[in-house]
LOVEX-928592 format. One record per residue (C-alpha): z, y, x; chain. Coordinates in steps of 0.5 Angstrom, whole numbers, plus 500, padded with zeros to 3 digits. Layout:
@zz->Z; yy->Y; xx->X; chain->A
...
This chain:
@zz->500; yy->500; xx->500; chain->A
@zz->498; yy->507; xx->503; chain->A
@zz->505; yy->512; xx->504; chain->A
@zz->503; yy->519; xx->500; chain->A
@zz->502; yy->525; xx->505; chain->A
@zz->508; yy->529; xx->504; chain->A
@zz->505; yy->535; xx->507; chain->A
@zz->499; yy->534; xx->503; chain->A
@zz->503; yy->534; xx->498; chain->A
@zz->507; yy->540; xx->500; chain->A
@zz->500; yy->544; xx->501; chain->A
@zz->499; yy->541; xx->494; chain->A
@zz->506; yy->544; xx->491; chain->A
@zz->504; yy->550; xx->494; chain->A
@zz->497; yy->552; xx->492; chain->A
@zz->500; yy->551; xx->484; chain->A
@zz->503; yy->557; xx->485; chain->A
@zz->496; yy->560; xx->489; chain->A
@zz->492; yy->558; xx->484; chain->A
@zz->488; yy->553; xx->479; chain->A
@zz->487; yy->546; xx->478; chain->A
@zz->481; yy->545; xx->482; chain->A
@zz->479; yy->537; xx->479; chain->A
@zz->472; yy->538; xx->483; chain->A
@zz->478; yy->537; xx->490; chain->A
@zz->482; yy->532; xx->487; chain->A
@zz->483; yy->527; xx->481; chain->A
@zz->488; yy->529; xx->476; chain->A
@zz->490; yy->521; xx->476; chain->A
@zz->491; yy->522; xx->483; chain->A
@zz->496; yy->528; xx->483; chain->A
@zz->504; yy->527; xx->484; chain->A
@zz->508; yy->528; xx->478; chain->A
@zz->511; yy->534; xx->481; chain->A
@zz->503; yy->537; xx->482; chain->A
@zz->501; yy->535; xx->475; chain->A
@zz->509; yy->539; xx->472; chain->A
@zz->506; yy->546; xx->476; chain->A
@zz->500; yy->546; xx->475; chain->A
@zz->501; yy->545; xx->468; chain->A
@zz->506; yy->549; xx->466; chain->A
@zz->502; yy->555; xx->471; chain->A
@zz->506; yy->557; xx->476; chain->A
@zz->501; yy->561; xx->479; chain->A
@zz->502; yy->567; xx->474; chain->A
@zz->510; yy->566; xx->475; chain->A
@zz->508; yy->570; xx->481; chain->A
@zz->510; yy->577; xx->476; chain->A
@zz->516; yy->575; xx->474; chain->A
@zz->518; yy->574; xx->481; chain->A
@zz->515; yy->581; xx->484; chain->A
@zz->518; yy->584; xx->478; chain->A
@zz->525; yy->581; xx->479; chain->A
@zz->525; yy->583; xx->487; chain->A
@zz->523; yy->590; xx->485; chain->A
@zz->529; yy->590; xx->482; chain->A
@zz->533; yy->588; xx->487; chain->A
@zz->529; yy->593; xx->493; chain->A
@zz->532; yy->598; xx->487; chain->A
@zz->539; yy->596; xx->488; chain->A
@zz->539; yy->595; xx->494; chain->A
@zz->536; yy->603; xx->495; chain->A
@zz->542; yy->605; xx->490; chain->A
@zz->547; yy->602; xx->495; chain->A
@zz->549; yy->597; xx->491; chain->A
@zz->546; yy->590; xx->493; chain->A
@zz->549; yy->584; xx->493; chain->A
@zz->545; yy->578; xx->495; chain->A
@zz->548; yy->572; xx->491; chain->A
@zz->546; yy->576; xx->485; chain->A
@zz->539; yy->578; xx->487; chain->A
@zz->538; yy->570; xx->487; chain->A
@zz->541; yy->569; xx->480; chain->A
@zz->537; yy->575; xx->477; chain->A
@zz->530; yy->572; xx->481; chain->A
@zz->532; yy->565; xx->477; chain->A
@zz->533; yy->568; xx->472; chain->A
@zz->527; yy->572; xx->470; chain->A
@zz->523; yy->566; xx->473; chain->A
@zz->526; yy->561; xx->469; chain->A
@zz->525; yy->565; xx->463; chain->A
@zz->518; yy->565; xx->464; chain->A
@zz->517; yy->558; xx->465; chain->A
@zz->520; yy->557; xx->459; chain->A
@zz->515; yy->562; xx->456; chain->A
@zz->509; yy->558; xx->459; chain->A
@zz->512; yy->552; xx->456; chain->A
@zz->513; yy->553; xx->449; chain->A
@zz->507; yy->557; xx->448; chain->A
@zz->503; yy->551; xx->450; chain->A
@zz->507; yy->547; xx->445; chain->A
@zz->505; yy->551; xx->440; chain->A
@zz->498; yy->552; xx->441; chain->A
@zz->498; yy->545; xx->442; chain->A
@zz->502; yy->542; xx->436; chain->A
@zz->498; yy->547; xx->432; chain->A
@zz->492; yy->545; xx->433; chain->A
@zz->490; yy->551; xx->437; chain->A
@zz->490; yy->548; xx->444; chain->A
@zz->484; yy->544; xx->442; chain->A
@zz->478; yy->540; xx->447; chain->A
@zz->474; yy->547; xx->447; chain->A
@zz->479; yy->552; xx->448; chain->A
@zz->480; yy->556; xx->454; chain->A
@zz->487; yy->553; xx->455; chain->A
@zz->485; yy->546; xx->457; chain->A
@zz->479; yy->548; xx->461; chain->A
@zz->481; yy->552; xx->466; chain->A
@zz->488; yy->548; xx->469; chain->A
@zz->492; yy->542; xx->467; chain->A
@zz->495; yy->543; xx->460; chain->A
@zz->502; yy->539; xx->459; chain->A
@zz->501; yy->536; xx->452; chain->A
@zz->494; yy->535; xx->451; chain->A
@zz->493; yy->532; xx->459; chain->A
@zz->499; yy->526; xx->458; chain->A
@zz->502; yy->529; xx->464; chain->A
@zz->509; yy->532; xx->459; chain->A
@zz->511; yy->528; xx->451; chain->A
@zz->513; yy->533; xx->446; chain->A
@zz->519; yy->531; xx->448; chain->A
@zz->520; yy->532; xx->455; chain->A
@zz->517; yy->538; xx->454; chain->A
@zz->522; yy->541; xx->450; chain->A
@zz->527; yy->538; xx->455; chain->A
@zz->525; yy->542; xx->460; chain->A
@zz->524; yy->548; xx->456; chain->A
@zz->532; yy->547; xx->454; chain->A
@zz->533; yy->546; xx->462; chain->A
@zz->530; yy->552; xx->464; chain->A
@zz->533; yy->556; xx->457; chain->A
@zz->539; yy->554; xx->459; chain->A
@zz->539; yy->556; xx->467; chain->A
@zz->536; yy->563; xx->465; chain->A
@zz->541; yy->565; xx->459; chain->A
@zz->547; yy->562; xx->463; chain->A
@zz->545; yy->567; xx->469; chain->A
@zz->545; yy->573; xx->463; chain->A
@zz->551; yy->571; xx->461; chain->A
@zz->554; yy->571; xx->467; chain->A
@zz->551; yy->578; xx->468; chain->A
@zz->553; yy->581; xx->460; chain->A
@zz->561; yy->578; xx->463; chain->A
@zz->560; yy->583; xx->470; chain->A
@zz->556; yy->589; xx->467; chain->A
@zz->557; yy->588; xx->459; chain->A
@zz->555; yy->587; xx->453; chain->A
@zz->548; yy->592; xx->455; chain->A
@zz->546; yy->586; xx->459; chain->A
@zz->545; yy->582; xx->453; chain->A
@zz->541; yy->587; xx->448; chain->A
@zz->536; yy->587; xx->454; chain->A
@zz->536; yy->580; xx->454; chain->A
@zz->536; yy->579; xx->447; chain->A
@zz->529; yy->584; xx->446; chain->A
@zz->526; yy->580; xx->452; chain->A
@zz->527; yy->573; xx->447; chain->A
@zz->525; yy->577; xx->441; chain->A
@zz->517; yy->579; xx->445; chain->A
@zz->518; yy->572; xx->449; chain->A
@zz->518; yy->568; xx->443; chain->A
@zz->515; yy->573; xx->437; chain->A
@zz->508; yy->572; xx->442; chain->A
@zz->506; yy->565; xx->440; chain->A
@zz->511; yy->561; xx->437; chain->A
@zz->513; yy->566; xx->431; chain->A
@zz->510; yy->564; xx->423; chain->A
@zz->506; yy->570; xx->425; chain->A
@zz->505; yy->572; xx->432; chain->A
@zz->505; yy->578; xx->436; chain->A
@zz->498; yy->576; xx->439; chain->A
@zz->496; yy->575; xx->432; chain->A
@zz->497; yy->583; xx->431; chain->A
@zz->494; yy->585; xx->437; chain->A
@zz->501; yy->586; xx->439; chain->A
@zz->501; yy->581; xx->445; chain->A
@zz->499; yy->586; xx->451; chain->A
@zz->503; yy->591; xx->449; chain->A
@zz->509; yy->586; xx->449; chain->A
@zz->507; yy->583; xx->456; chain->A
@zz->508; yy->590; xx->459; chain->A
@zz->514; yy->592; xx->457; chain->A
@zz->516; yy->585; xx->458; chain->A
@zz->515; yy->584; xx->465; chain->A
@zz->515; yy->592; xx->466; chain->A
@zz->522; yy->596; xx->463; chain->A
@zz->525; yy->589; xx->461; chain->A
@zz->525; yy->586; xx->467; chain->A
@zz->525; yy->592; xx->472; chain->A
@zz->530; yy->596; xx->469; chain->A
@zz->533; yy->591; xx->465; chain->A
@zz->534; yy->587; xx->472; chain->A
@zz->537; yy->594; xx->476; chain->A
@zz->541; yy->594; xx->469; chain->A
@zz->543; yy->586; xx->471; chain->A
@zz->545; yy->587; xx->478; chain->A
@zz->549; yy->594; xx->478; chain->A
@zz->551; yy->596; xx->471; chain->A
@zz->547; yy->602; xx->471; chain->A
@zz->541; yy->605; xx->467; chain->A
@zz->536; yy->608; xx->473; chain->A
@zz->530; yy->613; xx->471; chain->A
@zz->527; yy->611; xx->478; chain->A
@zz->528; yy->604; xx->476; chain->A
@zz->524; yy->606; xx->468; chain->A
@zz->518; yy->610; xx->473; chain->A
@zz->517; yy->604; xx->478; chain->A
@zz->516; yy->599; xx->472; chain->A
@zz->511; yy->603; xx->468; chain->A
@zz->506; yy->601; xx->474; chain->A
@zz->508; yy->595; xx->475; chain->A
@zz->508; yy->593; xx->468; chain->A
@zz->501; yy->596; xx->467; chain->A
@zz->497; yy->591; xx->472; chain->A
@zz->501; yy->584; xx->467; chain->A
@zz->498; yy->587; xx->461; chain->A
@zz->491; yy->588; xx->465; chain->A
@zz->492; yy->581; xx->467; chain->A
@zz->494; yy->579; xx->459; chain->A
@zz->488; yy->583; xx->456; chain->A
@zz->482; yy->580; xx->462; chain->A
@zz->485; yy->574; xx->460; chain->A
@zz->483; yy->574; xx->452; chain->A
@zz->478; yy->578; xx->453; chain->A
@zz->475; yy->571; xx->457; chain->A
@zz->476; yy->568; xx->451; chain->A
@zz->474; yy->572; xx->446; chain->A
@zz->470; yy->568; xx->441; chain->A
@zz->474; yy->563; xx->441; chain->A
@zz->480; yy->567; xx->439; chain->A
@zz->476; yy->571; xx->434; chain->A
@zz->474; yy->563; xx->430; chain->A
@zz->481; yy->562; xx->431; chain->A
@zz->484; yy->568; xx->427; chain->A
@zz->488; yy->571; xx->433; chain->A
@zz->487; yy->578; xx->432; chain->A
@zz->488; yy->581; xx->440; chain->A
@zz->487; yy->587; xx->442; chain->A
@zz->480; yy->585; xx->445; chain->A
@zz->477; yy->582; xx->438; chain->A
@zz->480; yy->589; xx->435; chain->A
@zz->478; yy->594; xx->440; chain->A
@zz->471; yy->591; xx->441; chain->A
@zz->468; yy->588; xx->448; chain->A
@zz->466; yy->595; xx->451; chain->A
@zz->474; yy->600; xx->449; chain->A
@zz->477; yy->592; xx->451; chain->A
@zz->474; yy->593; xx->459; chain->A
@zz->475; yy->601; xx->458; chain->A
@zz->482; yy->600; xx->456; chain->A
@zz->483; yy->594; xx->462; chain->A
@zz->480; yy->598; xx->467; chain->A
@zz->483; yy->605; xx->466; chain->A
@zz->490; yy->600; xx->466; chain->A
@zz->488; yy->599; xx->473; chain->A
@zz->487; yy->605; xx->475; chain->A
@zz->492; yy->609; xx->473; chain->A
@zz->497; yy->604; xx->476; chain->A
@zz->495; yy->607; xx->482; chain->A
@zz->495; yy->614; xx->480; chain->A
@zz->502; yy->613; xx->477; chain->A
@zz->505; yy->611; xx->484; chain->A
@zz->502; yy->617; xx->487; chain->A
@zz->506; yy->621; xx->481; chain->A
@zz->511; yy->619; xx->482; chain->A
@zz->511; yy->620; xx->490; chain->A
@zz->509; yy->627; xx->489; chain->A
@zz->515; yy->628; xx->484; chain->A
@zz->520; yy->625; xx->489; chain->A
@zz->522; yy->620; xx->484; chain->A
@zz->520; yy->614; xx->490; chain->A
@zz->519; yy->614; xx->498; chain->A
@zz->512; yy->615; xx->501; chain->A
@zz->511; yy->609; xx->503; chain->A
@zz->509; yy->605; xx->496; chain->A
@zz->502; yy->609; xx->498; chain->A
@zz->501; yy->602; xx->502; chain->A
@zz->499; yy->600; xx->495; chain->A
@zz->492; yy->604; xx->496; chain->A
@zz->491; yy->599; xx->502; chain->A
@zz->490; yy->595; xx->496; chain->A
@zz->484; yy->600; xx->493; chain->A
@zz->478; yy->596; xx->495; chain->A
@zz->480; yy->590; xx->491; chain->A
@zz->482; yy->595; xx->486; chain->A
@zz->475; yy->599; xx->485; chain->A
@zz->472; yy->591; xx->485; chain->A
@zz->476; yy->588; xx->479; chain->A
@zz->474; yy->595; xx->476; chain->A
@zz->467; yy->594; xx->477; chain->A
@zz->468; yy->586; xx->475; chain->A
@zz->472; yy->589; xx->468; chain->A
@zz->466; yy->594; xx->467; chain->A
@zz->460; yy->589; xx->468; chain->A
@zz->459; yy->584; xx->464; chain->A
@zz->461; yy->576; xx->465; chain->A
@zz->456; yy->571; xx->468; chain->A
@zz->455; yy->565; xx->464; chain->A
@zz->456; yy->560; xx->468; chain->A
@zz->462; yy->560; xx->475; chain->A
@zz->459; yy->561; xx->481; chain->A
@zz->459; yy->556; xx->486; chain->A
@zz->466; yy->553; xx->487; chain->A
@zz->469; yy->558; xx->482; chain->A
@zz->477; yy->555; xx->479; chain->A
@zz->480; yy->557; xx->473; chain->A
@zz->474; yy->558; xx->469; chain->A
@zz->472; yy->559; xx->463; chain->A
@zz->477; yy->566; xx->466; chain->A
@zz->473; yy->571; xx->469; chain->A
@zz->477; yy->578; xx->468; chain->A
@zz->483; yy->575; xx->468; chain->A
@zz->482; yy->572; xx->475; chain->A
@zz->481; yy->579; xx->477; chain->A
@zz->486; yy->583; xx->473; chain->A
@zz->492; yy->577; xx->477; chain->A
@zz->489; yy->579; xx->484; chain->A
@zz->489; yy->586; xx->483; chain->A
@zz->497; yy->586; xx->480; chain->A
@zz->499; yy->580; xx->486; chain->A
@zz->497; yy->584; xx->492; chain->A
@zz->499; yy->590; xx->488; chain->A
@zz->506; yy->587; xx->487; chain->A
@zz->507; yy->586; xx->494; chain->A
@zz->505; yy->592; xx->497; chain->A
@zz->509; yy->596; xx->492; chain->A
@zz->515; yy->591; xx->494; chain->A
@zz->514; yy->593; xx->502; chain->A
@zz->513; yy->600; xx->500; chain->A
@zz->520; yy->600; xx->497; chain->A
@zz->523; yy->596; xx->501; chain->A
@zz->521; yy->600; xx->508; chain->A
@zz->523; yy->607; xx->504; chain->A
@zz->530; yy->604; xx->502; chain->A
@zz->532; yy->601; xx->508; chain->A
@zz->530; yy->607; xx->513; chain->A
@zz->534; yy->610; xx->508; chain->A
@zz->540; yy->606; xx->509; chain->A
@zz->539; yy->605; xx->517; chain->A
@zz->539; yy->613; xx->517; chain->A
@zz->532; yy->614; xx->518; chain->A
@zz->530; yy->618; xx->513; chain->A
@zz->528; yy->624; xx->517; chain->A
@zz->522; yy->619; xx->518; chain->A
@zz->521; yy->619; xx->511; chain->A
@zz->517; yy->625; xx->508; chain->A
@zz->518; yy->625; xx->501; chain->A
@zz->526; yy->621; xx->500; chain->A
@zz->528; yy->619; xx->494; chain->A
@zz->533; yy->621; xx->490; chain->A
């Protein structure tokens, strides 16, 4: 019997949170049950909530309130909310008949149910694990911080949930994109900065609004991929509202004004001058603008992973990179801030 390769395997787990199931490099028979979990639960789009929960802590840590073993908690936290999410949308989507063989959900990676990889059962178990880690850590911050943790908590199930798992959803109203920004925006980074030190911040609320624009970018290239099918299935999202054309107008100018918003606020003096560095990320910007303006080709190019989504791919790259350098940025000015630094600094933050 041949022994598995774990550092394939490794490279395996790792490339789940890069990207897509590519089936053209390996069978899905052939993957290691925790391969199959990762990329069927879509780990590659967990990266939002991990970035959005360490520009928190930057945040914390630029207050002179950093602690380190909270900073984890709230990482886990976030990102096991998300997990969650993931999961049960793809539980309903698949139980009502949604997810079908033609859907985009089961064409560009591995889908939980429909796949065999998850029984209805263990899908719900991990939901309740994941659930359970991420409450019980909000509940220990609601002891530290008080009840304000919660109500931050709360109206994130509430948008979380009321997304795709409610009688009627807020992605049937057209309002899912909208949630996703204020999800993964002021509820996460506010309310992560909220978490760690008890505080309102007006700094922590300016620096999501950025953030949170590039996840609803994300969101609304990816419904804007599956369109047609979300139109035969009555899901009213804001691109079959808005039309094709405003779709893209309104997914570009979300990309453009998350720049623009971060060189705002430098100018007001609300965040240090390094979170300019996000501009290193422009060109890739100005390329996902052009891809969102122009129209979808009809087949993938040659080695394309994760179609049938196109825009979506562009509008997730753009907000990564964008997220990392953002979290660079901050963490320099904090940290110069910190070591005494900050006649380096040309704009300081207050």
């Amino acid at each position: 019997m041949q022994r598995p390769n774990h550092n394939n395997i490794l490279i395996t787990w790792i490339n789940a949170f890069r990207g897509f199931y590519n089936p053209k490099c390996q069978k899905i028979e052939d993957l290691d049950f925790v391969s199959k979990v990762l990329f069927s639960m879509r780990s590659v789009i967990l990266v939002i909530s991990f970035q959005a929960a360490v520009i928190a802590c930057i945040l914390s840590y630029a207050g002179g309130m950093f602690a380190p073993v909270y900073s984890v908690l709230l990482i886990v936290g976030l990102v096991s909310a998300h997990t969650a999410s993931n999961l049960t949308n793809d539980y309903f989507g698949y139980t009502r008949n949604y997810d079908t063989l033609e859907s985009p959900r089961r064409r560009y990676t591995i889908h939980p149910l429909a796949s065999g990889v998850l029984s209805r059962l263990q899908v719900k178990i991990l939901v309740a694990f994941f659930l359970a880690v991420g409450l019980s850590i909000a509940l220990f911050f609601t002891y530290l911080h008080g009840i304000g943790v919660l109500a931050f908590v709360l109206a994130g199930i509430i948008l979380m949930v009321s997304y795709d798992a409610t009688p009627v959803t807020l992605k049937q109203l057209g309002l899912g994109e909208m949630a996703a920004f204020i999800v993964w925006g002021p509820l996460m980074i506010e309310g992560g900065f909220y978490a760690l030190t008890g505080q309102l911040s007006l700094m922590a609320f300016l620096v999501s609004i950025p953030y949170g624009l590039g996840v609803m970018s994300i969101l609304l290239g990816k419904h804007l991929d599956q369109m047609a099918f979300d139109r035969s299935k009555k899901q009213n999202t804001l691109p079959v509202i808005l039309g094709t054309d405003r779709a893209k107008l309104l997914s570009s100018a979300l990309i453009i004004f998350m720049y623009l918003l971060v060189l705002v606020f430098v100018a007001l003096r609300e965040i240090t001058a390094f979170a300019l560095l996000v501009f290193i990320n422009l060109p890739r910007a100005v390329r996902a603008v052009n891809v969102f303006l122009s129209p979808k080709p009809k087949v993938p190019p040659k080695g394309y992973v994760g179609w049938p989504l196109w825009y979506h791919r562009y509008g997730l790259f753009n907000n990564r990179n964008f997220g990392w350098l953002f979290i660079i940025g901050l963490l320099t000015g904090a940290a110069l801030g910190h070591f005494g630094y900050s006649f380096l600094l040309c704009i300081c933050a207050r």
